[in-house]
C-alpha positions as CSV (number, residue, x, y, z in Angstrom):
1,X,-20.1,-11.4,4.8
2,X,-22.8,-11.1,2.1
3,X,-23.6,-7.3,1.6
4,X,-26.2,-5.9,-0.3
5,X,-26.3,-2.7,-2.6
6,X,-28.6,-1.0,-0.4
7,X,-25.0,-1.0,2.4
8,X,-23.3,1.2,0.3
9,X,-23.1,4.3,0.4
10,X,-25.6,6.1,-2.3
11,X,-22.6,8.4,-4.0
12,X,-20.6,5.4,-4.5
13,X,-23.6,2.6,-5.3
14,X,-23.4,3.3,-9.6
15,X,-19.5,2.9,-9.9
16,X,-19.9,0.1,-7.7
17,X,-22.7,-1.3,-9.7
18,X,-20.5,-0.4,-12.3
19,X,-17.1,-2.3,-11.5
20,X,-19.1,-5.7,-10.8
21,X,-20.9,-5.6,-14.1
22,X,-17.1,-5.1,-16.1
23,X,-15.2,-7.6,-13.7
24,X,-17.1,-9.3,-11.1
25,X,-14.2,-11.5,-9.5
26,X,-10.7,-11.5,-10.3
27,X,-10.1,-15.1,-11.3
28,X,-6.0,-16.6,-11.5
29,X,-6.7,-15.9,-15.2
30,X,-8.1,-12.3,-15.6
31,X,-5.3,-11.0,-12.8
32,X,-2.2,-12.8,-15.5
33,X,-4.3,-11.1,-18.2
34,X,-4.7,-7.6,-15.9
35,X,-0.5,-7.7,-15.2
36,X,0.4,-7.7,-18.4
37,X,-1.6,-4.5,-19.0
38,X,0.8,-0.9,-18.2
39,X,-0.5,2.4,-16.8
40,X,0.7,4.7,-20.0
41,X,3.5,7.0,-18.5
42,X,1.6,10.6,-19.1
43,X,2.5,12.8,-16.2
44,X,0.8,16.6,-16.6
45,X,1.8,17.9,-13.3
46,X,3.9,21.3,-14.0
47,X,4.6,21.9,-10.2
48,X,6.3,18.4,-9.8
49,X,9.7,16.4,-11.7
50,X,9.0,12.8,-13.2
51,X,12.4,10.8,-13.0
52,X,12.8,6.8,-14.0
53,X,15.3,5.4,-12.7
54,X,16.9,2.1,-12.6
55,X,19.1,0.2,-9.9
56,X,20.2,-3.4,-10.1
57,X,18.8,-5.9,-8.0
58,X,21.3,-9.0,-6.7
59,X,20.7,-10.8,-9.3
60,X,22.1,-8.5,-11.8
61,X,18.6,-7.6,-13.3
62,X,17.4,-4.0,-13.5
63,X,14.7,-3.1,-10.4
64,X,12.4,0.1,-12.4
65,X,11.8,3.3,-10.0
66,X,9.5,6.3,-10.6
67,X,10.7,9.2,-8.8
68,X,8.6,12.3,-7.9
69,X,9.7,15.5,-6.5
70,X,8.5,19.3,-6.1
71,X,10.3,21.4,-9.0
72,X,10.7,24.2,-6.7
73,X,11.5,21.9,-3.3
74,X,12.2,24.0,0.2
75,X,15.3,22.2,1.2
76,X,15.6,18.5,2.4
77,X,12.1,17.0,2.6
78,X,10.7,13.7,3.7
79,X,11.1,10.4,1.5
80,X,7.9,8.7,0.9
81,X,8.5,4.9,-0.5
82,X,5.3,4.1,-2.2
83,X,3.8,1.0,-3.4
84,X,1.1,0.5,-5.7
85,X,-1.5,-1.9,-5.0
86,X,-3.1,-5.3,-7.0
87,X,-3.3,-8.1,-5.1
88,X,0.5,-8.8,-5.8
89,X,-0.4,-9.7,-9.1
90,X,-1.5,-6.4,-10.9
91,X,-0.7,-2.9,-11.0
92,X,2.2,-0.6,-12.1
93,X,3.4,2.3,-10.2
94,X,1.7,5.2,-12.7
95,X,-1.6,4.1,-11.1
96,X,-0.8,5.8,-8.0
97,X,-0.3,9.2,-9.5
98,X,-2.9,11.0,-7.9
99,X,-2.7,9.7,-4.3
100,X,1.2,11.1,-5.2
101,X,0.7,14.2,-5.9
102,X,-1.7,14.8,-2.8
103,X,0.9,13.8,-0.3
104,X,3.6,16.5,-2.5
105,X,1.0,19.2,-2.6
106,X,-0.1,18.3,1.0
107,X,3.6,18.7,2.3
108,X,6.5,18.7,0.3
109,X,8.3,15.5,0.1
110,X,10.6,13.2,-2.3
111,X,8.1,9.9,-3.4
112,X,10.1,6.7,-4.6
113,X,8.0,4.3,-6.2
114,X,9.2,0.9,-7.3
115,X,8.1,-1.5,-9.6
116,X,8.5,-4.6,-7.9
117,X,7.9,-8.0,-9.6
118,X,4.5,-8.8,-9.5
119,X,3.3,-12.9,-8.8
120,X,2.7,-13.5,-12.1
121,X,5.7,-13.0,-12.7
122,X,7.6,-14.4,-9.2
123,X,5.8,-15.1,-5.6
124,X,6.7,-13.9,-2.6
125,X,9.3,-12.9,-1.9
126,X,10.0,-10.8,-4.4
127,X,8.2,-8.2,-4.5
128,X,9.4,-8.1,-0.7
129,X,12.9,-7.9,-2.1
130,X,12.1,-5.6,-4.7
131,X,10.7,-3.0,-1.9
132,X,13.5,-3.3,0.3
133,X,16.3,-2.8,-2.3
134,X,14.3,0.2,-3.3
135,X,14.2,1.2,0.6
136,X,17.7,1.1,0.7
137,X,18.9,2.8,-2.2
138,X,16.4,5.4,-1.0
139,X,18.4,5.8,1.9
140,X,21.8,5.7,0.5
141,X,20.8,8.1,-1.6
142,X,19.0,10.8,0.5
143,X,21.5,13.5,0.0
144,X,21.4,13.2,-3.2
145,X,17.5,13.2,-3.7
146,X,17.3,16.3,-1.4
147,X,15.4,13.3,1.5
148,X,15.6,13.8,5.2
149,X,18.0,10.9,6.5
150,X,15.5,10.6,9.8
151,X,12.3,11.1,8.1
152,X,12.2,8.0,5.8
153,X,8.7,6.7,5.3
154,X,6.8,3.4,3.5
155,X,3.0,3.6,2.5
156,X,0.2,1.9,0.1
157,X,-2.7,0.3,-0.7
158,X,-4.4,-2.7,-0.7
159,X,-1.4,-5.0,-1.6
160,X,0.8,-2.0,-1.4
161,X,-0.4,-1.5,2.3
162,X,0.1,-5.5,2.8
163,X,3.8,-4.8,1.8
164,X,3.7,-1.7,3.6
165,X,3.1,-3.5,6.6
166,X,5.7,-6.8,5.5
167,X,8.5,-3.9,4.9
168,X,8.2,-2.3,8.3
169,X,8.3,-5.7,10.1
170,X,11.1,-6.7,7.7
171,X,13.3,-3.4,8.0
172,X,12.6,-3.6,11.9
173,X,14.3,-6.9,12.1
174,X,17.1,-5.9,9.5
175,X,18.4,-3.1,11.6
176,X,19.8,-1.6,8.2
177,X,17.1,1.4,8.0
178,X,15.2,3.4,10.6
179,X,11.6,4.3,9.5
180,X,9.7,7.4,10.6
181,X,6.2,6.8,9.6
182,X,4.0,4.0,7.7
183,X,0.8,4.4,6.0
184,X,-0.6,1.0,5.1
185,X,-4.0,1.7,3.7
186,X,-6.8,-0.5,3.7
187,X,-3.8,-3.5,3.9
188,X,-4.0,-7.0,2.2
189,X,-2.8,-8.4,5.6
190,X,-3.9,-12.2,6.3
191,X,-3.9,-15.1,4.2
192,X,-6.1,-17.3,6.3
193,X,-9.1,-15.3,5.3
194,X,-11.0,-16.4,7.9
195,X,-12.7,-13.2,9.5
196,X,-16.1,-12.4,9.5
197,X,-15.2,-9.6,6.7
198,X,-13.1,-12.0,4.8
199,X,-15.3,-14.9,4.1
200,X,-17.9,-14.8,1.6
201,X,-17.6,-11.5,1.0
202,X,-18.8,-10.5,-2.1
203,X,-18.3,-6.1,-2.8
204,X,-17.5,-4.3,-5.8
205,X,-14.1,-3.9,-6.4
206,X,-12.5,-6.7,-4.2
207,X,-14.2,-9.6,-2.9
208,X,-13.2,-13.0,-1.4
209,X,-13.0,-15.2,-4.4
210,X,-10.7,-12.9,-6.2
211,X,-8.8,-11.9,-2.6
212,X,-8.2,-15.9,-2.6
213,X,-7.0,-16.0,-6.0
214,X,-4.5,-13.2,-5.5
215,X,-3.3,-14.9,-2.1
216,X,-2.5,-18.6,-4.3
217,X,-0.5,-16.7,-6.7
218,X,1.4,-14.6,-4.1
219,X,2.2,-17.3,-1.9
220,X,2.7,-20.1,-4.2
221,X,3.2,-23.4,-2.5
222,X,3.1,-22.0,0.7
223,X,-0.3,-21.2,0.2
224,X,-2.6,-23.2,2.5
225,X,0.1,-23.9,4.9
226,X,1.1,-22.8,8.2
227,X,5.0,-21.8,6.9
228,X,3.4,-18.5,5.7
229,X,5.7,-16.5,7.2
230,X,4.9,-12.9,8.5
231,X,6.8,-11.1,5.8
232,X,4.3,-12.2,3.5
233,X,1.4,-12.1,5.7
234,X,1.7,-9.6,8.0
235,X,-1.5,-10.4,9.8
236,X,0.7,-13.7,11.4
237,X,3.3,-11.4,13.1
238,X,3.5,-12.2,16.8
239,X,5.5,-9.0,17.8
240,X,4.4,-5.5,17.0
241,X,6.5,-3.4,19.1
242,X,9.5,-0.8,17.7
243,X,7.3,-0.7,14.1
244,X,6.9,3.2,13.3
245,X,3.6,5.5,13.8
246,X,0.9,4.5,11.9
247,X,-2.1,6.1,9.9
248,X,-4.3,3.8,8.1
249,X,-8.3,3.7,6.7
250,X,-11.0,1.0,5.8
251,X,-14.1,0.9,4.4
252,X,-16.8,-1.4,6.2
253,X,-17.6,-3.5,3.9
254,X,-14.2,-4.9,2.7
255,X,-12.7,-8.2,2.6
256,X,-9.5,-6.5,4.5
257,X,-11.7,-4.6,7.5
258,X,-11.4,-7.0,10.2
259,X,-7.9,-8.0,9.4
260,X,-7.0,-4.2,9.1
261,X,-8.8,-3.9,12.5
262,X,-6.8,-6.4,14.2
263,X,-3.7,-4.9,13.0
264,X,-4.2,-2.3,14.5
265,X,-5.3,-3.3,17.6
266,X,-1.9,-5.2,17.6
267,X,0.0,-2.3,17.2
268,X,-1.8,0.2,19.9
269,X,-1.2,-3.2,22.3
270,X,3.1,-2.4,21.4
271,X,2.6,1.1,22.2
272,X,2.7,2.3,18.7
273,X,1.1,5.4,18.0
274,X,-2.0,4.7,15.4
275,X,-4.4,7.3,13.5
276,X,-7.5,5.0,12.3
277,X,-10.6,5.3,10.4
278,X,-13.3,3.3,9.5
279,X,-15.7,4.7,6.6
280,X,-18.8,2.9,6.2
281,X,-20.8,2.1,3.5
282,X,-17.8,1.8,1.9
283,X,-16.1,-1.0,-0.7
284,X,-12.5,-1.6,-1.3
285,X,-10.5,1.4,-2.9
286,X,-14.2,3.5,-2.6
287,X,-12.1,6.9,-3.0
288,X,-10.3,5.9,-5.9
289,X,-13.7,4.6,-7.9
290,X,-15.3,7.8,-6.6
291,X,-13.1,10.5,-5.3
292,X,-15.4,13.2,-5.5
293,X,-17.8,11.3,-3.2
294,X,-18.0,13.1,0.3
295,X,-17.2,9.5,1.8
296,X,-14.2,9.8,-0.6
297,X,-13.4,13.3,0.3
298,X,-13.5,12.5,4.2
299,X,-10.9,9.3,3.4
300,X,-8.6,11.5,1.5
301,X,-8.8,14.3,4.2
302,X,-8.2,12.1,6.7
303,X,-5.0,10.2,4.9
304,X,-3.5,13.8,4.1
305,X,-4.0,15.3,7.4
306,X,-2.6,12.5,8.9
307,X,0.7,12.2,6.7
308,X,0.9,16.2,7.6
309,X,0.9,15.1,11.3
310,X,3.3,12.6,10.7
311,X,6.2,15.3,8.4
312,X,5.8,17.4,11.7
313,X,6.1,15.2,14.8
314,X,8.1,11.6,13.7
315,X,11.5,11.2,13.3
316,X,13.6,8.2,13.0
317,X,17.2,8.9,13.2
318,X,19.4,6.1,11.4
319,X,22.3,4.2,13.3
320,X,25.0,3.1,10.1
């Protein structure tokens, strides 16, 4: 899907303009040179604690977790596993800082972000692993972090909302935790990359060459095949139903809009309640290169008021 400048949306045509020129494609080289760079640990936020926190994974090796909670927090609130996005191959937790301390200001809630290995550093399934230890500790500990035991809840971005969607799927069939809400935005679903959206798609930010790139180092030697299973691709699943109410967004110009299309469509066919927007003229991660952008605005509204929904009418009581 070749697009041209004139698509996008006018408030978001310089930083797009802007991105390209600086990094045009994401090549298997620039994202191991990209991984190795950190978000710098300054958090300014009065109204809101910063804890890191480190659990052990079962290997014996330390699993990193940024912790974020209201100072002055109203009893037990919701607990909000987040995870950062990359293609699986970039990113740190601290990049996510703003989207975080909307969803705290929005309506209170504990945010547990984890910083899983990235595949540079191991494929799948790590960073799968990495999530899921971090869901359950989450869990155990919800007493202790002031959490709500029934209102657990995963979201992300990009590769974030990929995993997102991988954890749910994952935790479903585990039986070990019950989640109350899911927030995969704009998701880096399907490896195949065959959609009209996916192929030849050449946007700012995110396009197909470096989407491809990011899949082979994710998926290692299972890349190409047909033993991708759907805890690394979500976009392969076969069974949607039982997976918790969903809010997600996509901009129509993206590598991921069909792929987060059919996702959706998948999960409204299992019955699962779905909040979804598409916001055109738009590239991938448009309200994070331009959040003051009305298109931006409109995304960020929409993500807020739909988490806000969610603290208010879903609830996932856990079985032990």
């Amino acid at each position: 899907m070749k697009i041209r400048f004139n698509q996008i949306d006018k408030e978001l045509r310089f930083n797009g303009r802007l991105v390209r020129l600086l990094n045009p494609t994401f090549t298997e080289g620039r994202l191991r040179l990209f991984a190795k760079l950190k978000y710098p640990p300054i958090f300014k936020d009065k109204s809101i604690d910063f804890i890191e926190n480190y659990i052990t994974r079962a290997d014996g090796s330390n699993l990193r977790l940024c912790i974020y909670k209201p100072k002055n927090q109203k009893g037990d609130v919701p607990g909000v596993l987040w995870l950062h996005g990359g293609g699986y191959a970039i990113g740190t937790p601290e990049q996510s800082m703003s989207k975080l301390m909307r969803l705290i200001n929005a309506s209170q809630c504990v945010i547990i972000a984890p910083d899983y290995r990235l595949s540079t550093e191991a494929p799948y399934p790590a960073a799968l692993e990495d999530s899921y230890t971090a869901l359950l500790w989450m869990k155990d500990n919800a007493s202790a972090l002031g959490i709500r035991e029934d209102q657990l809840m995963i979201g992300g971005d990009s590769a974030g909302g990929g995993l997102t969607a991988a954890l749910t799927l994952y935790a479903r069939d585990k039986g070990e935790v019950a989640i109350a809400f899911q927030m995969p935005l704009y998701p880096m679903l399907d490896d195949r990359m065959i959609s009209e959206s996916a192929v030849d798609n050449n946007a700012p930010v995110w396009n197909s060459k470096s989407n491809t790139n990011a899949w082979k180092l994710y998926l290692g030697d299972l890349f190409g095949t047909a033993k991708v299973p759907s805890y690394a691709a979500p976009a392969r699943a076969e069974d949607f139903r039982d997976l918790p109410p969903t809010a997600t967004f996509v901009g129509d110009l993206e590598p991921f809009r069909d792929e987060t299309i059919e996702y959706v469509e998948n999960l409204r066919k299992a019955d699962v309640p779905v909040e979804f927007k598409i916001f055109k003229g738009c590239y991938h991660g448009f309200e994070q290169i331009c959040p003051n952008a009305n298109v931006s605005k409109q995304a960020i509204s929409f993500f807020l008021s739909s988490y806000k929904y969610a603290v208010d009418h879903y609830f996932a009581e856990q079985s032990y």
